[in-house]
C-alpha positions as CSV (number, residue, x, y, z in Angstrom):
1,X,-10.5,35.9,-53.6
2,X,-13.1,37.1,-56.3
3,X,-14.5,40.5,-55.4
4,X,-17.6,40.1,-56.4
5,X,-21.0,42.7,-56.9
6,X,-24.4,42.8,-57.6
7,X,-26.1,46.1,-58.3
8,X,-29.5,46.2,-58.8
9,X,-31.3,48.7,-59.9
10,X,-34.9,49.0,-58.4
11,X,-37.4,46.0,-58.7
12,X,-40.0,44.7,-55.9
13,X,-39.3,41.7,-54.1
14,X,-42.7,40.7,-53.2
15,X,-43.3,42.8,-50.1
16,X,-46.8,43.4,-48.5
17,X,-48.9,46.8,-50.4
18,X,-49.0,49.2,-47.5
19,X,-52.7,49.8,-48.1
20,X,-53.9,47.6,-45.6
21,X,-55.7,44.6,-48.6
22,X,-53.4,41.8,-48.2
23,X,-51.9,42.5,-51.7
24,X,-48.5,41.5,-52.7
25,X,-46.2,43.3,-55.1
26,X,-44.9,41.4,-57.3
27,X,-41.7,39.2,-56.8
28,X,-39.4,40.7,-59.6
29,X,-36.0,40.1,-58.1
30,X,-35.9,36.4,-58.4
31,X,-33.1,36.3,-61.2
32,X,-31.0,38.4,-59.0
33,X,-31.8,37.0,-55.3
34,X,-30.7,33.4,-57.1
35,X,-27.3,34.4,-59.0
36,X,-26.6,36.3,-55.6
37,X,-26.8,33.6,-53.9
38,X,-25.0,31.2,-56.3
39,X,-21.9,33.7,-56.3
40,X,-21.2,32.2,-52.8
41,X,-20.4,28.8,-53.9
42,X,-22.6,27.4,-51.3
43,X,-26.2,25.9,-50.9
44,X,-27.3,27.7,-47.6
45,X,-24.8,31.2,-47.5
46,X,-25.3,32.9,-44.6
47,X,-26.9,36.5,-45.8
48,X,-26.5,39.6,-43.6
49,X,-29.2,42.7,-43.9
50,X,-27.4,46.0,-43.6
51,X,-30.8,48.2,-44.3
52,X,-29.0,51.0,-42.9
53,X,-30.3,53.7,-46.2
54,X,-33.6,53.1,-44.1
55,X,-34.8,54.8,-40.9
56,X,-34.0,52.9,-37.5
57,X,-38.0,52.2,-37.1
58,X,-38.1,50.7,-40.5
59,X,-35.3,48.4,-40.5
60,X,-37.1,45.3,-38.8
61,X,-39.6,44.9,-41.0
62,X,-37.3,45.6,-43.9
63,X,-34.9,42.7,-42.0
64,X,-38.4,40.6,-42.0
65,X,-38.9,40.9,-45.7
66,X,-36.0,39.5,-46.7
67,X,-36.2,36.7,-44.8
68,X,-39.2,35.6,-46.2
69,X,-36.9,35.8,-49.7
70,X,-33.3,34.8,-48.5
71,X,-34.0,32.8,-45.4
72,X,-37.7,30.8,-46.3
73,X,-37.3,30.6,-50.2
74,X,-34.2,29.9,-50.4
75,X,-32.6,28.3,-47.1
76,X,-30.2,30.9,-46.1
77,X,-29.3,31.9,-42.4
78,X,-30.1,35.2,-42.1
79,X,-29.3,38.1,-39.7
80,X,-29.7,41.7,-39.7
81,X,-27.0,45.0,-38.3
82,X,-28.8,48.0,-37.5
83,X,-27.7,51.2,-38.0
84,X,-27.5,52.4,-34.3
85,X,-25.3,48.8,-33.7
86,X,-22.4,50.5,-36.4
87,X,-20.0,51.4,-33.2
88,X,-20.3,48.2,-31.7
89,X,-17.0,47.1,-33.0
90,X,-17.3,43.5,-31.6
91,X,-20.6,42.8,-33.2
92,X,-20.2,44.4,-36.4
93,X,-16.9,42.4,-37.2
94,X,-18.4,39.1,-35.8
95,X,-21.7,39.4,-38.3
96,X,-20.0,40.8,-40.9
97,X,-16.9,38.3,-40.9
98,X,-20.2,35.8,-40.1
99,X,-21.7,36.4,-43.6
100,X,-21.5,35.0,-47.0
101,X,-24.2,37.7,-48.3
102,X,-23.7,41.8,-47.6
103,X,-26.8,43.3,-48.8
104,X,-28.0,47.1,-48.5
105,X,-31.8,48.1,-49.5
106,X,-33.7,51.0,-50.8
107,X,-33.6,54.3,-49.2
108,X,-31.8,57.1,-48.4
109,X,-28.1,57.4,-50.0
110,X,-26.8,60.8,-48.8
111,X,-27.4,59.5,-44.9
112,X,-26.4,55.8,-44.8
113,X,-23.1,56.6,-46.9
114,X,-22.6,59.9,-44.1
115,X,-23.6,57.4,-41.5
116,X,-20.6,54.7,-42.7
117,X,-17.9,57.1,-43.0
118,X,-18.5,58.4,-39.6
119,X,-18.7,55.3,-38.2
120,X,-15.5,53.9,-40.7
121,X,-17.8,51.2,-41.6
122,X,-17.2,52.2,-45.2
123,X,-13.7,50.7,-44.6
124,X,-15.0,47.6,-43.0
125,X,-17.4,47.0,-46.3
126,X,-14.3,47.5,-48.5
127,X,-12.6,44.6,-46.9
128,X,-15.5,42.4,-46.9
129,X,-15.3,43.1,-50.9
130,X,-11.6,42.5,-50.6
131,X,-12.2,39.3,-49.2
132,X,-14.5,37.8,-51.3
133,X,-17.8,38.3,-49.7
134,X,-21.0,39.1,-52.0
135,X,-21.9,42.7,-52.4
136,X,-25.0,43.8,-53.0
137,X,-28.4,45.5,-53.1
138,X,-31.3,47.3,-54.8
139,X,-31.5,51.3,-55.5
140,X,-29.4,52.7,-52.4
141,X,-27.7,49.7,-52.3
142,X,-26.8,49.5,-55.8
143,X,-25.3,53.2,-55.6
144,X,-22.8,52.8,-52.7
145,X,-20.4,50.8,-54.2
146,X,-19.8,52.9,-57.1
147,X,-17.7,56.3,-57.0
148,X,-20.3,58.6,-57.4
149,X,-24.2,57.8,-57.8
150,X,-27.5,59.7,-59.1
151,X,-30.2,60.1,-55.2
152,X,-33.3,61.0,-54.5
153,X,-32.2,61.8,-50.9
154,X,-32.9,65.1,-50.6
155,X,-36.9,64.2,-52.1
156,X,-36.9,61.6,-49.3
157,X,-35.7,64.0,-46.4
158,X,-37.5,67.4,-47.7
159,X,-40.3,66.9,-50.5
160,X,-40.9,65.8,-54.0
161,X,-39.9,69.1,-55.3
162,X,-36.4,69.1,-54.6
163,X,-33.6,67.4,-57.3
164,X,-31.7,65.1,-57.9
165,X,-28.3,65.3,-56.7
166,X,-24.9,63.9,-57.5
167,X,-22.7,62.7,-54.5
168,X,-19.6,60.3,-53.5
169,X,-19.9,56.6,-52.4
170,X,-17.9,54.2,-51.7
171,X,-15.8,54.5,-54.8
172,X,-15.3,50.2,-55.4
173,X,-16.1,50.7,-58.7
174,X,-15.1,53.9,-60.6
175,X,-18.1,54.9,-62.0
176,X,-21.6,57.1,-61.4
177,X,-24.5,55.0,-60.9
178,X,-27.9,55.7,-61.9
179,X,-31.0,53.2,-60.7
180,X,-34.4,53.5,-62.0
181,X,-33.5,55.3,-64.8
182,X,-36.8,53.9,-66.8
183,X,-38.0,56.6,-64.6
184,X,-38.5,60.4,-66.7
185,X,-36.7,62.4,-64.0
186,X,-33.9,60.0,-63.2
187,X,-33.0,59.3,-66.8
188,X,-33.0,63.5,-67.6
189,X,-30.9,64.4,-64.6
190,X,-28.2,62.2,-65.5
191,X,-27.2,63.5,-68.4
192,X,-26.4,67.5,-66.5
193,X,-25.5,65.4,-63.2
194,X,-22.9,64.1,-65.5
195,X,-21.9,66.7,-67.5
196,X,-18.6,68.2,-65.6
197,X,-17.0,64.7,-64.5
198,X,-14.7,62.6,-65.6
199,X,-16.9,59.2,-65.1
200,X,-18.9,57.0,-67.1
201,X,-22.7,57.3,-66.0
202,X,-24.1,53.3,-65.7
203,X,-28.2,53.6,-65.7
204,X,-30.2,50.8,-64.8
205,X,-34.0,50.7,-64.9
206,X,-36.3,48.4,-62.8
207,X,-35.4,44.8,-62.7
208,X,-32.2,45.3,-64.4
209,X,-29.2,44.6,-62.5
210,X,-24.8,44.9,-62.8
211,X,-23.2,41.8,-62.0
212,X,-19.5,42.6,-61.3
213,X,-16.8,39.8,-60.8
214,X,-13.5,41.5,-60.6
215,X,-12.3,42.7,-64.2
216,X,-15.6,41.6,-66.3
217,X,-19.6,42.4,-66.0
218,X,-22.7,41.4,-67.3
219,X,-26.3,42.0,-67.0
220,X,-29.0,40.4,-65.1
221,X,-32.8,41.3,-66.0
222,X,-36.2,40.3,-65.2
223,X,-40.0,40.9,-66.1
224,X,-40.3,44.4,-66.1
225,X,-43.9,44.3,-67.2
226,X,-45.5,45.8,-63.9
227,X,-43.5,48.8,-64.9
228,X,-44.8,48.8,-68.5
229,X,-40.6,48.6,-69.7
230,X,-38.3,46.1,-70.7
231,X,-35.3,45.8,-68.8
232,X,-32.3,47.6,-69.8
233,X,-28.7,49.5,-69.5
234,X,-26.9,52.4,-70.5
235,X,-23.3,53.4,-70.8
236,X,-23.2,57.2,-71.1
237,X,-20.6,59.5,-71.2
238,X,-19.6,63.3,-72.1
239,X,-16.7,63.7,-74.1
240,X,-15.2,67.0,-75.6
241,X,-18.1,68.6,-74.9
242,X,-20.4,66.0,-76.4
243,X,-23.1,63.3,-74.9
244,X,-22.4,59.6,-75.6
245,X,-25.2,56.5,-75.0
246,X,-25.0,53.2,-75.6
247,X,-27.2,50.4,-74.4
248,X,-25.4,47.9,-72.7
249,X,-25.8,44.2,-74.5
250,X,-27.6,42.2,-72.1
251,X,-25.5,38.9,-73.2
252,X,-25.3,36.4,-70.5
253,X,-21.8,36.2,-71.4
254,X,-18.9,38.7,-69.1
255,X,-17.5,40.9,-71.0
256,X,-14.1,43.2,-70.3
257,X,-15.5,45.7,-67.3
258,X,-12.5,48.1,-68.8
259,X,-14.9,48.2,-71.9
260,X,-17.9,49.5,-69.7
261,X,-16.1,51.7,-67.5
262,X,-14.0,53.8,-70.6
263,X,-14.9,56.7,-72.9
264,X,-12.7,55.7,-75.2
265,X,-13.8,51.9,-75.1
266,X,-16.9,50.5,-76.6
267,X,-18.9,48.3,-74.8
C-alpha cells in the first residue's frame, strides 16, 4: 500500500467568525480538502476527525465544521474520536480501521503528541500510514507526522510572550516542519530552532500544503490573498556552520522526496 500524507500548513476552511455577525472565513482549503480526498481512490471515503491538538470542549464543534466540508460538500461519511475515547481500545481500532481519511486540526502540538504517546496511539497512527490510509491535517496536524516540528504550544497554554519551541513528533517523515511560516515570528525562529540539528527545516505558509506519496512530493497551494502572500515553500538547512534556503518549485509534477529531505541534494 501507498503511504500517503498531506501536510498543510495553515489556511481557513470556511468556519463561522467568532464575533457573533454571521461572517464566514474564507474557504481556502479547497485544493487540499479535494486531492485529499482523491488520494483514497474512492468517491465517498469515509473521513475520521482526530481533533485531539484541541481542548475536549472544543472538539464538537471542530468535528461539526468539518462535516459541513468533508461530509455535506463533498459526500463523505464522517465520524469523529475524541481525545478522552484514546483508551478505548475497541473503539479506537474499529474507527480508525473504519476510515479512509485520518485528519488532525489546529491546536496545540506539545499536548496531543504527549497525549498519543501515553495512550500508544502514536503507534496505532503509524500503522494506519503503513497501511495505506490518508494522513493528514492543517498546522498541528501538519507537524505530527514529521520528526521534529516548529509550536506555538507554549503561547497557547501560557501567553503570547512565550517562544517558539522545537519538539519531537511522530517522526514518519525525517524532517522539522514549520507551518505558517508567511508569519514574521515563525519564519525567524526557524532558522536558530534549527541551527544545532541534523534535519532539513520544510516551511509552509498559509494555504500551502506537502503532499507526500511514499518516496516523491509535491506542492499543493491556494489563494493566499486574505493573508496578503502568495503561497509558498522552503527547504532550509545549516551546513558547516552555514544557513541554506531554497524555495521549493511548486510544479504539479512529484519530484524525488530524497531531494527535499537532503543537504547535500538540491531540490
Amino acid at each position: 500500500m501507498s503511504k500517503k500524507i498531506i501536510a498543510i500548513g495553515g489556511g481557513e476552511n470556511g468556519r463561522l467568525k467568532s464575533d457573533g455577525k454571521r461572517i464566514m472565513y474564507p474557504y481556502e482549503t479547497k485544493p487540499m480538502d479535494i486531492e485529499i480526498i482523491n488520494l483514497t481512490g474512492k468517491n465517498h471515503p469515509n473521513f475520521l476527525l482526530i481533533a485531539h491538538s484541541q481542548l475536549l470542549e472544543k472538539q464538537a464543534g471542530y468535528f461539526q465544521t468539518m462535516v459541513d466540508i468533508f461530509g455535506k460538500k463533498y459526500g463523505c461519511d464522517c465520524k469523529d474520536l475524541k481525545s478522552n475515547e484514546l483508551t478505548n481500545k475497541e473503539k479506537v481500532n474499529e474507527l480508525i480501521n473504519w476510515a479512509d481519511i485520518i485528519y488532525e486540526g489546529g491546536g496545540n502540538t506539545l499536548d496531543m503528541i504527549k497525549l498519543w504517546k501515553e495512550t500508544k496511539f502514536d503507534e496505532t497512527l503509524k500503522k494506519a500510514w503503513e497501511d495505506g490510509k490518508v494522513m493528514c491535517g492543517v498546522s498541528a496536524g501538519a507537524n505530527c507526522w514529521f520528526q521534529e516540528c516548529s509550536s506555538d504550544s507554549l503561547k497557547i497554554l501560557y501567553g503570547p510572550d512565550k517562544p517558539l519551541i522545537g519538539m519531537e513528533c511522530l517522526g514518519f517523515i525525517n524532517a522539522f516542519m514549520v507551518p505558517h511560516c508567511d508569519e514574521k515570528d515563525r519564519y525567524e525562529s526557524a532558522k536558530e530552532l534549527l541551527k544545532n540539528k541534523n534535519l532539513v527545516g520544510i516551511l509552509l505558509s498559509n494555504c500551502c500544503a506537502l503532499e507526500i506519496i511514499d518516496d516523491k512530493y509535491r506542492l499543493l497551494t491556494s489563494d493566499a490573498s486574505y493573508h496578503g502572500i502568495e503561497a509558498y515553500g522552503l527547504k532550509i538547512y545549516w551546513k558547516n556552520n552555514e544557513y541554506y534556503e531554497e524555495r521549493i518549485d511548486k510544479t504539479d509534477k512529484f519530484k524525488p522526496l530524497k531531494n527535499l529531505l537532503s543537504k547535500d541534494l538540491k531540490i
